[in-house]
Structures are given as structure tokens and as C-alpha cells.
C-alpha positions as CSV (number, residue, x, y, z in Angstrom):
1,X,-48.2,-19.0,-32.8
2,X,-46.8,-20.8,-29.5
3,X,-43.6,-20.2,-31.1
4,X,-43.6,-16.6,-31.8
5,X,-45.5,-16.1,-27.9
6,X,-42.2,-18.0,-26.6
7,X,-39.4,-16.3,-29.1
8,X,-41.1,-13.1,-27.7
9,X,-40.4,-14.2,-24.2
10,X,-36.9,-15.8,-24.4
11,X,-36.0,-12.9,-26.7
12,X,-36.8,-10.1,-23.5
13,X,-35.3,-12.2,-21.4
14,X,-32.0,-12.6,-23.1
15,X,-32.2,-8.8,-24.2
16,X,-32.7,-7.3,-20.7
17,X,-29.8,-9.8,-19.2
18,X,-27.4,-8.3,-22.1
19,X,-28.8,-4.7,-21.5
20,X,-27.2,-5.0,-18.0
21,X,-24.2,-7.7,-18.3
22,X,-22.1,-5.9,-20.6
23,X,-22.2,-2.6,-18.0
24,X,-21.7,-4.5,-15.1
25,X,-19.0,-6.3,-13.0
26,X,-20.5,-10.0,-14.0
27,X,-18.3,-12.9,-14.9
28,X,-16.0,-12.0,-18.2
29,X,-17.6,-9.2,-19.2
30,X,-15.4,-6.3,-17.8
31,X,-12.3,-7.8,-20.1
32,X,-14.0,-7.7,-23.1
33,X,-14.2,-5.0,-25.8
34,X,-18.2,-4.7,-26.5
35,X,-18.7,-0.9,-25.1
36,X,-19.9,-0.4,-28.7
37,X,-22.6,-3.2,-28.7
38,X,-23.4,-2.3,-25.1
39,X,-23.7,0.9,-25.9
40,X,-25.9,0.0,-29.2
41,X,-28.3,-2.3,-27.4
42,X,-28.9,0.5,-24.6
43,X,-29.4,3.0,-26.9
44,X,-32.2,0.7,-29.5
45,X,-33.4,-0.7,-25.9
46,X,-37.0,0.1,-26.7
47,X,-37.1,-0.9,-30.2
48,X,-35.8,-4.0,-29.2
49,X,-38.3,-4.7,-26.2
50,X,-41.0,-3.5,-28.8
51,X,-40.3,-6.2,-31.4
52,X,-39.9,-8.8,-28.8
53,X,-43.2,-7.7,-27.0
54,X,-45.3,-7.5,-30.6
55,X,-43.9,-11.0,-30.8
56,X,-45.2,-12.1,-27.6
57,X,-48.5,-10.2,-27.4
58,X,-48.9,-12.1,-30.9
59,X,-48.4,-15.2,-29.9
60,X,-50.6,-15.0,-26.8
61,X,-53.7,-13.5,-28.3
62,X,-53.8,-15.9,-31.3
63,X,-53.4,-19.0,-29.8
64,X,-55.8,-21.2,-27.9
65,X,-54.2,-22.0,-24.8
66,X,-55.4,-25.3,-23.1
67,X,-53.1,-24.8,-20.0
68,X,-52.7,-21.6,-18.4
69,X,-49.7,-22.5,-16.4
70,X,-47.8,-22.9,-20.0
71,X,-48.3,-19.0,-20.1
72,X,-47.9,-17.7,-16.3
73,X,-44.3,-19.7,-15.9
74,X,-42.6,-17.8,-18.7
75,X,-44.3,-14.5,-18.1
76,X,-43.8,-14.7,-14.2
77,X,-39.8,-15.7,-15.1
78,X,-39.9,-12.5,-17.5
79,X,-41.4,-10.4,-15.1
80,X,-38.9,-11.6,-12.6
81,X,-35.5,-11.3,-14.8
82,X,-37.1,-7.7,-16.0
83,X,-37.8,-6.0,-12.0
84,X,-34.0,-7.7,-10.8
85,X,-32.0,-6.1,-14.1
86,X,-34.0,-2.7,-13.9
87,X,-34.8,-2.2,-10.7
88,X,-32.1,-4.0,-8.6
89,X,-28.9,-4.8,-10.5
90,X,-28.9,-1.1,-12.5
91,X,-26.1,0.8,-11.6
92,X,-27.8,4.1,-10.4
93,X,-30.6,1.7,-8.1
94,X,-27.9,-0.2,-6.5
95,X,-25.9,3.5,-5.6
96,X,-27.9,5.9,-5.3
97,X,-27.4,9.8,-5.4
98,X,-27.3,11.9,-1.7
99,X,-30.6,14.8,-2.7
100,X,-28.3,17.3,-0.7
101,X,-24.5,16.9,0.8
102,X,-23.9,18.4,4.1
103,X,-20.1,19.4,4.9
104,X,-19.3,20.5,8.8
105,X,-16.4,22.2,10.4
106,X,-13.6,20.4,12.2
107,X,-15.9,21.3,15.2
108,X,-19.1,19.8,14.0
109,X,-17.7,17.1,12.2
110,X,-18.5,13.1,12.7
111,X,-16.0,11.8,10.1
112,X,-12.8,9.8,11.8
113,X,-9.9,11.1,11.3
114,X,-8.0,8.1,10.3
115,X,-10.5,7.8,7.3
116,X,-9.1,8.6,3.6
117,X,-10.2,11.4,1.8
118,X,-10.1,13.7,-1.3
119,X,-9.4,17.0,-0.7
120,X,-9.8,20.2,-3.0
121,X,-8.6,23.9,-2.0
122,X,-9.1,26.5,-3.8
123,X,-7.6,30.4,-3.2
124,X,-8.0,29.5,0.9
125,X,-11.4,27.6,0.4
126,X,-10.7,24.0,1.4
127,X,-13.0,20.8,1.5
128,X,-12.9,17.1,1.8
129,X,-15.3,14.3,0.6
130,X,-14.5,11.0,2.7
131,X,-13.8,8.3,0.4
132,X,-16.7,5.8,2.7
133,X,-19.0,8.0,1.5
134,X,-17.8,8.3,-2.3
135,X,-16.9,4.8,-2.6
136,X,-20.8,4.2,-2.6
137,X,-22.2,7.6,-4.7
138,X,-19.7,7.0,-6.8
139,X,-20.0,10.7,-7.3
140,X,-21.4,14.0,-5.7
141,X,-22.0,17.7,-7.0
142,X,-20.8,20.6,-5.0
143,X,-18.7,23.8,-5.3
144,X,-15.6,25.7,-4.2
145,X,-15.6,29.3,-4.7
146,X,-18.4,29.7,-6.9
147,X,-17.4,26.8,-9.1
148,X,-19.2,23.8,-9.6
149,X,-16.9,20.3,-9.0
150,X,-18.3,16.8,-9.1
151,X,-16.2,14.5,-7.0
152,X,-15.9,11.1,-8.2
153,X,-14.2,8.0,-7.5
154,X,-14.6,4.1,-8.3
155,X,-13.4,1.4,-5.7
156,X,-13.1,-1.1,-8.5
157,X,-10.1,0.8,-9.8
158,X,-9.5,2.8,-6.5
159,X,-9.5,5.9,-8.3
160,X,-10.3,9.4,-7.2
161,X,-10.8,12.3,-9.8
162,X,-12.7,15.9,-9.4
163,X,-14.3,17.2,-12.5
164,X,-15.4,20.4,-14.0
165,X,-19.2,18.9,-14.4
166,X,-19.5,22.4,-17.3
167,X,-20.0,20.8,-21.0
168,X,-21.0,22.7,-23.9
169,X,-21.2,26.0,-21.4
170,X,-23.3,24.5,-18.9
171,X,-23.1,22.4,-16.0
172,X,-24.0,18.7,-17.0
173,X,-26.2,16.5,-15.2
174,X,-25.2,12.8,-15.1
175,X,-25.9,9.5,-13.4
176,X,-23.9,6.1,-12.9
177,X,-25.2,4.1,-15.8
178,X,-22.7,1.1,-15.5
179,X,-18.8,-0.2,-15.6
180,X,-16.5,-0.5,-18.3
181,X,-13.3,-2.1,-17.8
182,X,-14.1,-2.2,-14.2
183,X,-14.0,1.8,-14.0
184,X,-17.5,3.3,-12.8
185,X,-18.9,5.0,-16.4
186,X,-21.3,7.8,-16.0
187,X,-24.2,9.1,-18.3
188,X,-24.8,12.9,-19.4
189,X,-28.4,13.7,-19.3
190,X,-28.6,16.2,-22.6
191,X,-27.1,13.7,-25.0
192,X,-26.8,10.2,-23.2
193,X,-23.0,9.9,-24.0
194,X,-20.7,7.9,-22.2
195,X,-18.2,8.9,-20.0
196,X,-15.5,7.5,-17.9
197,X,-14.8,8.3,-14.3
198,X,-10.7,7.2,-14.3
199,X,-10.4,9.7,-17.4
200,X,-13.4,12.2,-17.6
201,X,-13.7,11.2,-21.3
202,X,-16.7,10.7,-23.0
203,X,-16.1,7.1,-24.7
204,X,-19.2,6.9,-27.1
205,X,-22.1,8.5,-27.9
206,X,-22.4,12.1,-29.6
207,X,-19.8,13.8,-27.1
208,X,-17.5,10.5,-27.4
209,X,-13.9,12.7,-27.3
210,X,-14.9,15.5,-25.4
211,X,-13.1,15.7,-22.0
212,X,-14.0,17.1,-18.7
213,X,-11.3,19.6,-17.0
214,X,-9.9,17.6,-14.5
215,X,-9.9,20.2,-11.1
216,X,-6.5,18.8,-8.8
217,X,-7.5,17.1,-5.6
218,X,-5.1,15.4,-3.2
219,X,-5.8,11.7,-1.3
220,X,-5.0,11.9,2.1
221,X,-6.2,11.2,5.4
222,X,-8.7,13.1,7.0
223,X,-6.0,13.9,9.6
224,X,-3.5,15.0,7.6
225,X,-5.9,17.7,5.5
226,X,-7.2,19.1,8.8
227,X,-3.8,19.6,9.7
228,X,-2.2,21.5,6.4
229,X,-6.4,23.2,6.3
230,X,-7.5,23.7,9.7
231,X,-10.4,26.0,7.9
232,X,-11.5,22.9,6.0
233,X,-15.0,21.3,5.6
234,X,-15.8,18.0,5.4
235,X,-18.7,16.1,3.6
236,X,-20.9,14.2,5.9
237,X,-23.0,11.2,5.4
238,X,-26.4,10.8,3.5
239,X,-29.1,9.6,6.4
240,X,-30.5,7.7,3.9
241,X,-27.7,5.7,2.8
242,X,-26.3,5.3,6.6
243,X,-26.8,1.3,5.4
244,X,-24.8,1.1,2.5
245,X,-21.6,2.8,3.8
246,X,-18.6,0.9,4.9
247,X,-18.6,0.8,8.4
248,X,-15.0,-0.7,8.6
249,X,-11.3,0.3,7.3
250,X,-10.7,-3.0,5.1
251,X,-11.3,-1.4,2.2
252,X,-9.5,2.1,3.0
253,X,-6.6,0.0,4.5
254,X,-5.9,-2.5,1.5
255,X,-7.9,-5.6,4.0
256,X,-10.9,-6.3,2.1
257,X,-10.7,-9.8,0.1
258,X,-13.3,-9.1,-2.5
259,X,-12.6,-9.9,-6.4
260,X,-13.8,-6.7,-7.3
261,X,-12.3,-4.1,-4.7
262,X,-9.7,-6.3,-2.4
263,X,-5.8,-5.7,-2.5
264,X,-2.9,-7.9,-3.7
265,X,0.1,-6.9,-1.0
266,X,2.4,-7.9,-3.3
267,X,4.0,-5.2,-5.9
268,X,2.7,-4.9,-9.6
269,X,0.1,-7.5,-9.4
270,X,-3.5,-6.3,-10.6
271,X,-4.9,-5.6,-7.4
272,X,-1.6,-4.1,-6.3
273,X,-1.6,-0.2,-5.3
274,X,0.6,2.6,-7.1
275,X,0.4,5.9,-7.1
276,X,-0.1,7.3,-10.5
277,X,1.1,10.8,-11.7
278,X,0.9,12.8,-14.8
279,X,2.3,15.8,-16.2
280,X,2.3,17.3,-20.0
281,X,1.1,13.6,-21.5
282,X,4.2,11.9,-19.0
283,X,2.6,9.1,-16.9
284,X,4.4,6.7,-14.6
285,X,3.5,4.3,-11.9
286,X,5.2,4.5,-8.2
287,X,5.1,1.1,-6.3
288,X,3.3,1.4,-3.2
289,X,5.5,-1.0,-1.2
290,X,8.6,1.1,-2.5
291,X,7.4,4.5,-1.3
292,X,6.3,2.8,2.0
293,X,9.7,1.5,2.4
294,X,11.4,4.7,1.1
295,X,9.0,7.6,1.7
296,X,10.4,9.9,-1.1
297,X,10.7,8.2,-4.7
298,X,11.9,10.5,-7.7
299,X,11.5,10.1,-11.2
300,X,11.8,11.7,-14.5
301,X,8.4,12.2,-16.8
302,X,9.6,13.0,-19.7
303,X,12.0,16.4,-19.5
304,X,10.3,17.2,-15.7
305,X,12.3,15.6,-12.5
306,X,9.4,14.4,-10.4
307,X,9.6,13.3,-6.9
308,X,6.7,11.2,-4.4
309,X,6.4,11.6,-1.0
310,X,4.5,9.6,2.1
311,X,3.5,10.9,5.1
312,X,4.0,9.0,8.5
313,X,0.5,8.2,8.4
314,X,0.9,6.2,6.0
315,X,-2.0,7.2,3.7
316,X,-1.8,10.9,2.8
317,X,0.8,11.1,0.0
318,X,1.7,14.6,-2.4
319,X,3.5,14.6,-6.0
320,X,5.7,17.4,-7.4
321,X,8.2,19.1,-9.6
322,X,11.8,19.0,-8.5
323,X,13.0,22.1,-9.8
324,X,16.5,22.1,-8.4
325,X,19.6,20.2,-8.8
326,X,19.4,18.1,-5.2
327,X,16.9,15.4,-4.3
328,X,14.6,15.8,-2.0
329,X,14.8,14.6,2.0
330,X,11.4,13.6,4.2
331,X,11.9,14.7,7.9
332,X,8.9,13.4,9.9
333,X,6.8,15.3,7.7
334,X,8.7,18.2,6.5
335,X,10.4,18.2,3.1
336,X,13.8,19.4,2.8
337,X,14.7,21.1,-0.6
338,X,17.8,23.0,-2.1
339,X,18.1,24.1,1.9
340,X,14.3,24.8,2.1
341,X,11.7,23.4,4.2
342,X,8.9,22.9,2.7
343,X,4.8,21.5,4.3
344,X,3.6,18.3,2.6
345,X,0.8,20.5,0.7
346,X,4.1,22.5,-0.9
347,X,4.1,25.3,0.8
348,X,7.3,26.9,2.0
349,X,7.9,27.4,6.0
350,X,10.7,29.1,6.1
351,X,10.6,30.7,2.5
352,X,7.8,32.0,-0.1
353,X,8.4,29.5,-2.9
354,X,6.2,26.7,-3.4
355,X,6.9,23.4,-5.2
356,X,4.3,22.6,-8.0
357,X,1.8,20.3,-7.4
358,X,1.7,17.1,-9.7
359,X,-1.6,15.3,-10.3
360,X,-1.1,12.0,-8.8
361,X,-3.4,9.2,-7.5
362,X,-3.5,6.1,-5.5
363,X,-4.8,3.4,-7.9
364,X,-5.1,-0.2,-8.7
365,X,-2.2,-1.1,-11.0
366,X,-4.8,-2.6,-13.1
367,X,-6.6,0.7,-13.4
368,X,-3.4,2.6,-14.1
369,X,-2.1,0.2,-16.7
370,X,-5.7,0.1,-18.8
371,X,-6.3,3.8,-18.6
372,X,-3.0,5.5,-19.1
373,X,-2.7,5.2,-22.7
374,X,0.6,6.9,-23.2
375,X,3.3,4.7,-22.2
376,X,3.9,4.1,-19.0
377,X,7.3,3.2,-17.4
378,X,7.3,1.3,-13.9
């Protein structure tokens, strides 16, 4: 009976260290393909920690134990390996939710304006979410006109998105459950599905295909939006999370050294930064040195000429449709067009057209590579 009190103990303790290590960034197990056995062992959790505990409550009630210490040291290391995994190393402990999001005018705000963020306008209604806020939520609800928008992004993969939260007609609760392929991967509350934050997809569970509308956002500095918005708002930080922000600019400036979130300067490495954009199932991959370098790149995605643009900040960049037969041409930050001059944001200054917005993002090559799964030309 010694046996089964011990198999009971080793068997929750290897259990609850696999219940975490699959979903998180720990040594090898972001490059391997087990979402499906993570996923199964989080989902039979408590049928699991049910057998093992049977086991364990058998084998301590029907033996005679001469030593107590020969109990306490396994149950205190159990007790120990379950309060770190569930308490401190699970994804929504470690980054916790803001109850309420304040957003200020340009005349109330305490953001600095050199700091990145992701902007979303709507019909006049403009608002940016500071990515030293996001990078540690991970993700915040809010809405623009009326709509509801949750406002992601994941510094493993340096990827901003902005989600319809709406599912099956109504608007989706979820939390950060873990990481999958080093992208942040959220849980729905109604059916415990999957999803991930680069795509919107659900990836498994009973919603595993179903896809969040992806709402366009823009990266740039905070800056730059105020300039092309002067009526924006901007989020402001949590007073209880004032600690786990980044107080610095290494990671919004490419500086940190970290495995998990630093940047390779060189081009197409991992680590390296490109800006990604998408149009009709077309993706390709801009090299961030280039358009540094350059400040206009052009492209075709598929039948669609497509041109990149950097401002002089360089931070803020913008994506679109060439619809005309000459390339584009970056003045300071005026875009020259067919004869046209054009804002950064696409709006015409000294004519009514406006260029059409592409989706494109600022992302770890990495990232791009794994998560674009149409092909993908450099």
C-alpha cells in the first residue's frame, strides 16, 4: 500500500507539471506539436487528479506508517509543485485582467508619446491601447461606437490584433489560459475552446475552426496617432498592475535581450522584425531593415500592387493598395501618389480619394512564418 500512497503522489506531481508545461514558454515545449494532448490532459484534469488522489488517500489510510516524515516530505513537495503551477505559473495569475480600463484625452493623458501603440478608429471615433500596457494583459475589452473590440497582442510573437469578442451572437468572455507555438492562446468561457491570439482562430475544442472578425488597427507611435487623431483617447494604466508594466523602451525599441521577447537586428532571423500584410488569402513579409533603409517598399499579393510605408519616427508604419500605374514617393511624411498627396492614415490633402488600408503588422519573423499558412514570399 506504500506503493499505491507514493504512485498517487508522483503521479499528481508529474500530472500538474504537464497540465502547465505544454501551455507554457518552458524549455522545448513551444516547438512541439502536443496542443491535442495539452488540450486533452486540461480538459480530463479532474479525472486525472481524482484517480491519482484515490490512489494516494489509499495508500495513506491503509498503511501503518512508522515514520511520519516518510509521509510529510512527499505531501509537502506535492503541495508545493500544486500552489507554484496553479497559482503562480498559470497563465491568467501571472497576467492578470485590468476590472475597468480608463482612456484620457490628449489633455489628461500620462502615456509618452514616443511609446507604441494600437490604434482603432471608427466613423471619427478614434482610440489607442499602449502596447506597455497590452504587452502584460495580453488583452482588454472595450468598444468603439457601440461595438465591442477586444485588443490583443502577444510580445512572444510581437503581434497586435483587435477582435470582434461576438461568437455564436453574443459577446464571448475569455481568459489567457496558456501559449502555443509561443503565441498567447485564450480560452472562451461558454465552451472552453482554444483560440489563438496571432489568428483569432479557435484551434481545438468544440468551436476549433470558428474565427473571430478581425476589426483593422494600425501600430504606431503614440505620437504619430495623436497627430493624424487629435480627437483620440488613449488607454491608461491599471493601478493595480503599476508593477508589472515595462517601465523602459527595450522592448518597444527592439533592446531587450530575453529568449522569449528580445530582437535579432539582423534580417530574417527568428527574432528578426517584419511587417506582415494580408489581403484576399495573399500574405508576404516586408524586412524591417529594408523599409528602414528605404521607407516605401511595394509588392504584389497576388493580383493587388501593395506598397509599405515608415514614418520618420521610425515606429508608426501604414500598408495599402496601389491602385495606379506609378509607385509611390515618401516626403517627410506625406505620400505622393498619381500627383496626389496623400496623410500617412490614407487620407487625401489635397483631393477626396483615399488609398485602401491593408491589414499589416509588425511581427517576429518567427510569428509570421508559423502562422501565415498560405505561402508566403519574402
Amino acid at each position: 500500500m506504500k506503493k499505491i500512497f507514493y504512485l498517487g503522489c508522483i503521479g499528481l506531481i508529474l500530472f500538474e507539471i504537464a497540465n502547465v508545461y505544454f501551455i507554457m514558454p518552458m524549455l522545448g515545449s513551444q516547438e512541439m506539436n502536443t496542443l491535442g494532448l495539452a488540450y486533452f490532459l486540461y480538459k480530463w484534469r479532474w479525472i486525472f487528479r481524482s484517480i491519482f488522489t484515490i490512489f494516494l488517500l489509499s495508500g495513506l489510510l491503509k498503511t501503518h506508517w512508522k515514520q511520519t516524515w516518510t509521509i510529510a516530505i512527499p505531501l509537502l513537495i506535492l503541495s508545493a509543485v500544486i500552489y507554484i503551477v496553479n497559482f503562480k505559473m498559470a497563465a491568467d495569475a501571472m497576467f492578470t485582467q485590468p476590472k475597468n480600463i480608463t482612456l484620457s484625452d490628449i489633455n489628461n493623458n500620462k502615456v509618452e508619446s514616443d511609446r507604441l501603440v494600437i490604434g482603432v478608429e471608427d466613423n471619427g471615433i478614434a482610440k489607442a491601447y499602449p502596447i506597455q500596457y497590452l504587452g502584460y494583459h495580453h488583452f482588454v475589452y472595450d468598444t468603439i461606437n457601440g461595438k465591442d473590440i477586444l485588443v490583443t497582442y502577444c510580445t512572444v510573437c510581437r503581434s497586435g490584433r483587435v477582435f470582434d469578442p461576438t461568437v455564436n451572437g453574443k459577446m464571448e468572455k475569455f481568459r489567457l489560459v496558456g501559449m502555443d507555438h509561443y503565441n498567447a492562446m485564450l480560452e472562451d468561457a461558454s465552451t472552453k475552446s482554444w483560440w489563438q491570439q496571432a489568428t483569432g482562430e479557435a484551434i481545438t475544442g468544440k468551436l476549433k475552426g470558428t474565427k473571430l472578425k478581425e476589426i483593422f488597427s494600425t501600430q504606431t507611435s503614440l505620437k504619430q496617432w495623436q497627430l493624424l487623431y487629435p480627437n483620440t483617447t488613449i488607454m491608461q494604466r491599471d493601478l493595480a498592475s503599476l508593477k508589472k508594466y515595462d517601465t523602459t523602451f527595450n522592448y518597444e525599441t527592439g533592446k531587450r535581450k530575453s529568449r522569449l521577447t528580445g530582437t535579432d537586428s539582423l534580417s530574417w532571423q527568428n527574432k528578426s522584425w517584419v511587417v506582415g500584410v494580408k489581403i484576399n488569402g495573399e500574405r508576404k513579409a516586408f524586412d524591417w531593415n529594408e523599409l528602414k533603409q528605404k521607407r516605401i517598399l511595394e509588392s504584389n499579393l497576388g493580383n493587388v500592387k501593395a506598397f509599405v510605408v515608415l514614418a520618420n519616427d521610425d515606429k508608426s508604419f501604414f500598408a495599402y493598395v496601389n491602385d495606379f500605374e506609378t509607385s509611390p514617393v515618401l516626403i517627410g511624411d506625406t505620400i505622393l501618389l498619381n500627383n496626389k498627396k496623400f496623410k500617412l492614415n490614407g487620407s487625401g490633402i489635397d483631393t477626396v480619394y483615399t488609398m485602401t488600408p491593408l491589414f499589416a503588422y509588425q511581427e517576429f519573423w518567427h510569428s509570421w512564418q508559423y502562422f501565415s499558412k498560405e505561402k508566403i514570399n519574402k
